[in-house]
N, C-alpha and C positions, 0 to 999 in steps of 0.2 A: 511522573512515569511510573506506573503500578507495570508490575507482573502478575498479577491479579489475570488465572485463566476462568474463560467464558463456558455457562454450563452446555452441555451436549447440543447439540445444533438440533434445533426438532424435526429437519427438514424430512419428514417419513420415515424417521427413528432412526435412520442409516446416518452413518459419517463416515468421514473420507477416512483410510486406515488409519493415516499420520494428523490427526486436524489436530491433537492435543501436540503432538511433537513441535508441527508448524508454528501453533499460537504459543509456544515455548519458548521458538527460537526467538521467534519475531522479540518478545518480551525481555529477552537477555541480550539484543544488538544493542552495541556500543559507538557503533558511525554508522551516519547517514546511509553509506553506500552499501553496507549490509544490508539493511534493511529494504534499502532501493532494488538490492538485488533479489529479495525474496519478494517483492511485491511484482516485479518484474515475470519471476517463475511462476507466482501465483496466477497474474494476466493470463501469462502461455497458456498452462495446465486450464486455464476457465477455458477460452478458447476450442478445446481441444475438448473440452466436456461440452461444449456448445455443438461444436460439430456432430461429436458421438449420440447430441440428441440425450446428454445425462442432465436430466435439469437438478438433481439432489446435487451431484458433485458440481456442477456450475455455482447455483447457490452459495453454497460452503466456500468455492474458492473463490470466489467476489464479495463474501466477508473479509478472507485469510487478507485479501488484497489491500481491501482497506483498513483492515487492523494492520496492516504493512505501513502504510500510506500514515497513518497518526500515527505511530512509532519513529515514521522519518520527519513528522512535522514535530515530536517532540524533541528528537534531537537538533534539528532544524533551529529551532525558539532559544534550548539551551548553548548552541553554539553562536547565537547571536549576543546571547545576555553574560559569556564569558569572552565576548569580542572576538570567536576563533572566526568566525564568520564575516563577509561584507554584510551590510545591513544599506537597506534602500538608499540610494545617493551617495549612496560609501565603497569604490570599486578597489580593487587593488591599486598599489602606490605602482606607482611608475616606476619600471626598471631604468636602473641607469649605471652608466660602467662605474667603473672603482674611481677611472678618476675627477668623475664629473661630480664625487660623493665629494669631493676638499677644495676649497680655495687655494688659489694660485698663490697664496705663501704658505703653501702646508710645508717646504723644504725647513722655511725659519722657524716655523714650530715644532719643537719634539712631540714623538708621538706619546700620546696621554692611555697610558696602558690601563685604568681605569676607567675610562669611556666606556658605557654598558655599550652593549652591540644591539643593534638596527635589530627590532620584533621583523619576525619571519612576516610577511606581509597575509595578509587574510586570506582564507578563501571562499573562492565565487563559488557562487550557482552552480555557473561552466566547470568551475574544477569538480563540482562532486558530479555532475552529468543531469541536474534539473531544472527546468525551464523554472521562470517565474510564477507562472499559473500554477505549474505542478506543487510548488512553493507556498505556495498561498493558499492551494485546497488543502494542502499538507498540515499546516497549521492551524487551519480553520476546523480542521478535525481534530483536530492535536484539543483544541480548547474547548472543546464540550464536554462538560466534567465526565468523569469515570459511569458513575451511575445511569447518568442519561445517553451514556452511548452507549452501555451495556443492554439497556431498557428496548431502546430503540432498534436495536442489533437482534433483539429476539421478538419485537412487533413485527420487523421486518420479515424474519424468518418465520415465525406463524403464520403470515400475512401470504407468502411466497407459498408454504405446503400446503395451503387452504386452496390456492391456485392451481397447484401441482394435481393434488388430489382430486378439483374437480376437471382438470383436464384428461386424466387418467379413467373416470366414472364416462368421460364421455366418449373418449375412446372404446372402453367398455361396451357401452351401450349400442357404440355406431356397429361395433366387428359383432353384437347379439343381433343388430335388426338388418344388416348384411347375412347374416347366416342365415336367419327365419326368411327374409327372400329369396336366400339362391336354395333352401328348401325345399321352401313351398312351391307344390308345382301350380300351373294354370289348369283355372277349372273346364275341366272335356280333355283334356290331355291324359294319352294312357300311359 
């Protein structure tokens, strides 16, 4: 897990006010649900620049998201490999009452005051609030090294403002050759 932040988004030299704040935070969450929660805000806020027809600020927050997304798949990986987590084919233990925990001569036995106590049982998916798909793309990002997601993150975003820009050129073009016709008048017209 690097805190390692991403250089300036090229996406038409503009970024979102807070994108260094965002990629901050995301890089200092410490559980899952943090992070799940700022990937969540990040979705919204794309959405919502989708709508508004901002395709810089869409851009930038469908990074923010998926650097959300690999921050929950690394802690995702690390709570498996310190067993906080179920891990496939591994659900939580069956609850069961207190006294279904002792055999029916638990009277003739004293109680054993140095018995460690029952680990807290794991938790699911369900407890943090992620599907298993979510789970699994989460980590599959999580495990592309630093470098080549960094790389990738800025082909991507070169690759998007090249797009942007020529959408923009040809918007341009359409609102100059709409205006030279409604212009130009018809020849014999006084």
């Amino acid at each position: 897990m690097s805190a390692q932040l991403p250089a300036k988004h090229p996406a038409a030299g503009v970024r979102l006010p807070r994108y260094d704040e965002m990629c901050t935070a995301i890089a200092a969450c410490h559980r899952v649900d943090e992070a799940k929660n700022m990937r969540d805000k990040a979705e919204a806020l794309r959405a919502y620049a989708k709508q508004a027809n901002n395709k810089d600020a869409e851009v930038q927050l469908a990074e923010i998201k998926v650097r959300a997304e690999r921050k929950c798949g690394e802690l995702l990986r690390d709570m498996a490999m310190r067993g906080e987590r179920a891990t496939k084919g591994k659900g939580k233990a069956p609850e069961m009452s207190h006294d279904a925990t002792f055999t029916s001569d638990r009277k003739s036995r004293p109680h054993d005051a140095t018995a460690r106590p029952t680990p807290p049982p794991e938790t699911t998916l369900k407890d943090i609030g992620i599907t298993r798909d979510e789970s699994s793309r989460f980590q599959q990002v999580a495990a592309v090294p630093e470098k080549k997601f960094e790389a990738h993150a800025e082909t991507v975003a070169a690759s998007l403002d090249a797009v942007i820009q020529s959408l923009e050129r040809i918007e341009s073009d359409s609102a100059q050759f709409i205006e030279r016709a409604m212009g130009a008048t018809p020849e014999g017209a006084v």
